[in-house]
C-alpha positions in Angstrom: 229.8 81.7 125.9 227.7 79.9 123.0 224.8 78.0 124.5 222.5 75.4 123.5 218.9 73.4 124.7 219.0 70.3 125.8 216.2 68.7 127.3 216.6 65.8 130.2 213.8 63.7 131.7 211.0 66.5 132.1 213.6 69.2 132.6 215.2 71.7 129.4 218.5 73.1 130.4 220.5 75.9 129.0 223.8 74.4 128.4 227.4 75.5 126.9 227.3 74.4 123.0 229.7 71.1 123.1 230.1 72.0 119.3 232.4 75.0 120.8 234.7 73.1 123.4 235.2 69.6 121.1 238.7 68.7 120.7 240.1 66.0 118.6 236.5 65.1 117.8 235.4 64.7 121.7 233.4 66.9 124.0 235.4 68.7 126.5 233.7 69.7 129.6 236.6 71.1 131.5 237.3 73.3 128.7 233.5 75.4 128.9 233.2 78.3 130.8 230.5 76.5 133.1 230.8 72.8 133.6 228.2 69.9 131.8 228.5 66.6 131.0 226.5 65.1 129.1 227.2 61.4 129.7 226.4 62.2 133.4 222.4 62.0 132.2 222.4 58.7 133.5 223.8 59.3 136.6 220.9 62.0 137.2 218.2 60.1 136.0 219.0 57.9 138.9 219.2 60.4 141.2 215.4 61.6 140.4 214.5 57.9 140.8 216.3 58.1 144.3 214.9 61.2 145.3 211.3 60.6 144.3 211.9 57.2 146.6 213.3 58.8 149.5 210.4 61.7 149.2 207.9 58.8 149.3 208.8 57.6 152.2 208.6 61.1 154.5 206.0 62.9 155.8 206.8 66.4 154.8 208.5 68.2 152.3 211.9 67.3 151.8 215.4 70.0 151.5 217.9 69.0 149.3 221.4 69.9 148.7 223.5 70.3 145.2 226.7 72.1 146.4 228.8 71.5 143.2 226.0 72.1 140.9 227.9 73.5 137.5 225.0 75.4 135.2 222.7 73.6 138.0 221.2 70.3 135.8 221.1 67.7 138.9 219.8 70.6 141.3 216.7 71.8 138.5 216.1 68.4 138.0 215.4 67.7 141.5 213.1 70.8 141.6 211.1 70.2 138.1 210.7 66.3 138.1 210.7 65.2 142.1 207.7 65.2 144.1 206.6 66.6 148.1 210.1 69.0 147.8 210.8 72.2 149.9 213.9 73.5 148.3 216.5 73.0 146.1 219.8 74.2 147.3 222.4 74.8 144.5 225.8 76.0 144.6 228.7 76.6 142.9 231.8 78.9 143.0 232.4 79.8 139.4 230.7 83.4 138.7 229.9 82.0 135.6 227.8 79.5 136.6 225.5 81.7 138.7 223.4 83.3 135.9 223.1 80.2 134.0 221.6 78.4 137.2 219.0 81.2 137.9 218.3 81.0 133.6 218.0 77.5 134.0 215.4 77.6 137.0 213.9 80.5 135.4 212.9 78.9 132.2 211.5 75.0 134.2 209.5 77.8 136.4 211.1 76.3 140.1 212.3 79.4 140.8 210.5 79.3 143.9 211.6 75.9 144.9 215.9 76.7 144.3 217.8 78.4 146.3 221.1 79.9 144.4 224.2 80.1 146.6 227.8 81.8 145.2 229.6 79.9 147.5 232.2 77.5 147.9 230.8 73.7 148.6 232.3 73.2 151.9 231.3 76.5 153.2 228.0 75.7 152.1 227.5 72.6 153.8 229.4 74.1 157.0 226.4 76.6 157.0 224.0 74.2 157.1 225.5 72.0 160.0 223.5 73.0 162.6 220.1 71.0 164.0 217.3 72.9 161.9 219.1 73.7 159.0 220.4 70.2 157.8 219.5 68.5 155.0 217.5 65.2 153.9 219.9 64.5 151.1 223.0 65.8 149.5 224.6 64.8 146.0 228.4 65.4 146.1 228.9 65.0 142.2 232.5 66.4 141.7 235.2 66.8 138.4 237.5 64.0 140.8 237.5 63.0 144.4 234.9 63.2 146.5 236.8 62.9 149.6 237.6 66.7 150.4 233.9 67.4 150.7 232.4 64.3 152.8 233.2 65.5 156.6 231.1 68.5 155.9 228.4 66.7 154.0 228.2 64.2 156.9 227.9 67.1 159.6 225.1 69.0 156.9 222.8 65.8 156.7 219.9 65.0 158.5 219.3 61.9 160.9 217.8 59.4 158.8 219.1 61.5 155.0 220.4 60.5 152.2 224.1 61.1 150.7 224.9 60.4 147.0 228.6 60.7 146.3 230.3 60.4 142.8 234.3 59.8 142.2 235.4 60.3 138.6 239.2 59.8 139.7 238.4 56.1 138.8 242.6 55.8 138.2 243.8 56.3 142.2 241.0 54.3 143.1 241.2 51.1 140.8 245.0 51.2 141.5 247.1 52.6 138.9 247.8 55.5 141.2 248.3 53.9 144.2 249.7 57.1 146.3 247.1 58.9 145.4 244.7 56.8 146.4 246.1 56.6 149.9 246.3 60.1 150.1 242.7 61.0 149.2 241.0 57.8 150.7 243.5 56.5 153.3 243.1 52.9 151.5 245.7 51.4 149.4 244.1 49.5 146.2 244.6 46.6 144.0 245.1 46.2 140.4 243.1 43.1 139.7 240.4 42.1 137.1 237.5 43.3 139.7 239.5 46.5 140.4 236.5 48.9 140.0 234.5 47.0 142.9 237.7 47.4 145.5 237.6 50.9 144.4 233.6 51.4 144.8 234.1 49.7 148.4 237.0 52.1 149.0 234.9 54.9 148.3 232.1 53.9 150.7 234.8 53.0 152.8 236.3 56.5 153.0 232.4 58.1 154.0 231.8 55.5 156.4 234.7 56.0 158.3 234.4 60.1 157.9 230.9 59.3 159.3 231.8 57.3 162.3 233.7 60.3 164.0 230.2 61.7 164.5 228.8 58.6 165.6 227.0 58.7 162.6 226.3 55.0 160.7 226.3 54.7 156.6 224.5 52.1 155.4 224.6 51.6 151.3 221.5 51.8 149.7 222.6 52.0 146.1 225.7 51.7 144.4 227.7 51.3 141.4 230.5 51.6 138.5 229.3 52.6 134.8 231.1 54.6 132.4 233.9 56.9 134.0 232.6 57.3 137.4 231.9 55.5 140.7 228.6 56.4 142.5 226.8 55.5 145.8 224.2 56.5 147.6 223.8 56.1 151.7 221.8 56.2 154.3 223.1 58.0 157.6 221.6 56.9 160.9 222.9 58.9 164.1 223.9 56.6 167.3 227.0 55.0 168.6 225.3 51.8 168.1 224.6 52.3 164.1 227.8 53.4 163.6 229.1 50.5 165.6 227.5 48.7 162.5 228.8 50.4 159.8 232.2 49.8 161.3 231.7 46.2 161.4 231.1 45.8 157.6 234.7 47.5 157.4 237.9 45.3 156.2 240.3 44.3 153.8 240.1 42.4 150.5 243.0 39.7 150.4 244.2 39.0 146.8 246.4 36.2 145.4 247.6 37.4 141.6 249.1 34.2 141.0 246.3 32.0 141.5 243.4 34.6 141.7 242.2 33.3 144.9 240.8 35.9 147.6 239.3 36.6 150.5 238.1 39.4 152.9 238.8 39.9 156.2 237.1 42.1 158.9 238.8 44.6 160.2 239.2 43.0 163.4 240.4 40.2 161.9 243.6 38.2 161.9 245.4 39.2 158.4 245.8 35.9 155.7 249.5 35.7 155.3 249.4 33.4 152.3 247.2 32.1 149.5 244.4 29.7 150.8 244.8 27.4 147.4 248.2 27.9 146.5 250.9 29.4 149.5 251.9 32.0 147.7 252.2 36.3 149.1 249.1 37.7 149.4 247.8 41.5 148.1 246.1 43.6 150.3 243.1 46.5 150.1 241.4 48.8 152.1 240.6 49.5 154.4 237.0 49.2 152.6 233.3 48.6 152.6 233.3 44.9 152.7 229.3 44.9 153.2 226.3 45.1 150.3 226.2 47.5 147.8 222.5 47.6 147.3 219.7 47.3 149.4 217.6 44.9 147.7 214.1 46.2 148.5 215.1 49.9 148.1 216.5 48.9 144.7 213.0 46.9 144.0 211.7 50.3 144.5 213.1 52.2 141.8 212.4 49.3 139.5 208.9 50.2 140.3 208.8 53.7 139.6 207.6 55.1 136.5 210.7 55.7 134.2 208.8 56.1 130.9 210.6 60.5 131.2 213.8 59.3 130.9 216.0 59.1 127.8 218.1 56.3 129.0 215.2 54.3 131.0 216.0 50.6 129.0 220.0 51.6 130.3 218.5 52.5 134.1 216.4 49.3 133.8 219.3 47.1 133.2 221.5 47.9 135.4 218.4 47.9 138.3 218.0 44.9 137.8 221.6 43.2 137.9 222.2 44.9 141.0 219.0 43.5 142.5 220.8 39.9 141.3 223.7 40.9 142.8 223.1 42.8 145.6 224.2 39.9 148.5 226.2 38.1 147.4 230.0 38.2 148.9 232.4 41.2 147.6 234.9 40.5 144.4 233.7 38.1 141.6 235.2 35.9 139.0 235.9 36.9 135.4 235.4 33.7 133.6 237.5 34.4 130.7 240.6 34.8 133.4 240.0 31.4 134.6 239.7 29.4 131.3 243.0 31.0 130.5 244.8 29.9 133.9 243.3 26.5 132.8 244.4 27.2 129.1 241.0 25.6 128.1 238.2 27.5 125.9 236.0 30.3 127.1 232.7 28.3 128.2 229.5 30.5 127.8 229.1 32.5 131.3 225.6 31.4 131.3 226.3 27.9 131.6 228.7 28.3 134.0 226.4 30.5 136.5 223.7 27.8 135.6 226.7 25.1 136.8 227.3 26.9 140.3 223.5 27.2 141.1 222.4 23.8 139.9 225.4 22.9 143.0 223.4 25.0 145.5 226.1 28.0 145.4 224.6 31.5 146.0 225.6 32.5 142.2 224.7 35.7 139.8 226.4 38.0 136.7 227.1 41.4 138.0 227.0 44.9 136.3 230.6 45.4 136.7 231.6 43.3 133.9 230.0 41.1 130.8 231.4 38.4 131.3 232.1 37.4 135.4 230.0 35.7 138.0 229.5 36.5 141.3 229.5 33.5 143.7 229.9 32.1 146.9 231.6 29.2 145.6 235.0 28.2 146.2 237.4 29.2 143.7 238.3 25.8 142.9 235.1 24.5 142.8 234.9 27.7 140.1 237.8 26.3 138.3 236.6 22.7 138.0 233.0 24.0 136.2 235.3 25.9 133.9 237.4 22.6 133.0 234.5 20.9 132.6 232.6 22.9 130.9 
């Protein structure tokens, strides 16, 4: 195996040359004996902001779980860059991956904060399930689904921890695989223009019921789609009476393709049988997380923290910040472009339309999931008319 330096945030990592596993001009992770991705820096230099803010918060020293760690990046990270730690746990099943962990802590000098494990990730957190040996937080980063590995992650995790789960199989989810995405999340999606939101919710969904067996609550402190991958991170409190919680911010997103109109529906609920604007069959999703997907003062927090380390800190910045905008504001939103077309009118700037909607005392902001939509509480219709208008 060829290997190369990289260096991320404060930590240098021994990594498989992507020079050697390119093909048709692209970087193949798959393809390398141990698995790295690259584009997934982002994605850790948020988890070091989450960690570093969860760490701040406790008392002692915190244990922390990687259990599908690759050549080990998120787990070394976590021991080089995050403060008040007590170990690093990092697993992984490949053989190969095992000497290029222990390289990897070797050269950051945290040998004596990681703890190596040739194991697979479920056994892993099953070994760790009992009172004394959980931990504060685990990041279940997979190549896929997440879903095989949350029951275990829920019964290895701490009262009061952290869980940070990625999906990458963005395709079941967002609802060109449909079948799949019932099999994996027991949810059925929707193919709409906010369909990487229904599949973000369907995600947290999937935990949050896992979570409730064990009369364990999830409630979302960050989350988010960028690039190729979904991510979330959560905060489990144990008690029949926080999990009675989480299960009330489960439901189903109500979806008319003909006239865009939707609407979400607890799970409790009585089910929409036709369009509120214009009569016709409704699409359904879920069940899903029909609750916030940020906290807003936790999310304040990372904005706070000192990101000047990280090579994509103006990128991390950025999409802070829009989720703070967005963070309450009711699930779905409105792609403007979509509407002026449905009008047949011209594409009015999204600005002035978001500047329309609050100027009319509707709880209104853009959102990170795409360029050029709203989020609102606004009525469709009313929507609609701003776009004519405008």
């Amino acid at each position: 195996m060829k290997l190369t330096k990289v260096r991320e945030g404060k930590t240098d990592l021994t990594v498989p040359d992507p020079a050697s596993y390119t093909f048709q001009g692209r970087y193949e992770p798959t393809r390398a004996p141990v698995f790295y991705n690259p584009k997934m820096e982002f994605s850790r230099d948020i988890a070091v902001l989450v960690l570093n803010a969860l760490s701040k918060t406790r008392r002692r020293a915190i244990d922390v779980c990687d259990p599908l760690a690759g050549l080990g990046a998120r787990g070394i990270r976590f021991a080089k860059e995050v403060s008040g730690l007590n170990k690093s746990v990092i697993g992984d099943l490949n053989d190969a991956a095992i000497p290029l962990i222990r390289e990897n802590a070797r050269i950051n000098r945290v040998g004596g904060l990681v703890e190596i494990e040739h194991k697979d990730a479920n056994l892993l957190l099953a070994e760790h399930s009992e009172p004394g040996k959980r931990f504060d937080y685990i990041d279940i980063d997979p190549f896929g689904t997440p879903a095989p590995f949350l029951d275990s992650a829920i019964r290895a995790l701490k009262n009061g921890g952290l869980l940070a789960i990625t999906a990458t199989d963005t395709a079941p989810l967002c609802g060109i695989y449909s079948k799949a995405c019932l099999r994996k999340y027991g949810a059925v999606p929707l193919r709409s223009e906010f369909c990487h939101e229904v599949g973000l919710r369907i995600m947290i969904g999937a935990a949050v019921r896992e979570a409730l067996k064990y009369d364990f609550g999830l409630e979302v402190l960050l989350s988010y789609s960028v690039d190729h991958y979904l991510r979330a991170y959560l905060r489990g409190s144990l008690g029949a009476t926080k999990a009675d919680s989480s299960a009330s911010d489960m439901g189903y997103i109500f979806y008319c393709p003909s006239c865009g109109w939707r609407s979400a529906v607890e799970l409790g609920g009585e089910w929409l049988c036709g369009c509120g604007m214009c009569g016709k069959p409704l699409k359904r999703a879920g069940p899903l997380w029909c609750g916030k997907l940020a906290d807003r003062a936790f999310t304040e927090c990372l904005v706070e923290q000192d990101r000047s380390g990280l090579n994509t800190k103006k990128r991390v910045e950025k999409l802070l910040r829009l989720l703070i905008m967005e963070c309450e504001k009711p699930p779905t939103f409105y792609v403007i472009d979509r509407i002026s077309s449905k009008l047949k009118r011209g594409v009015p700037p999204v600005a002035k339309v978001l500047e329309r909607l609050i100027d009319m005392g509707y709880e209104s902001s853009l959102t990170h999931f795409h360029p050029k939509a709203v989020k609102t509480a606004a009525p469709l219709d009313a929507l609609m008319e701003i776009v004519d208008e405008l």
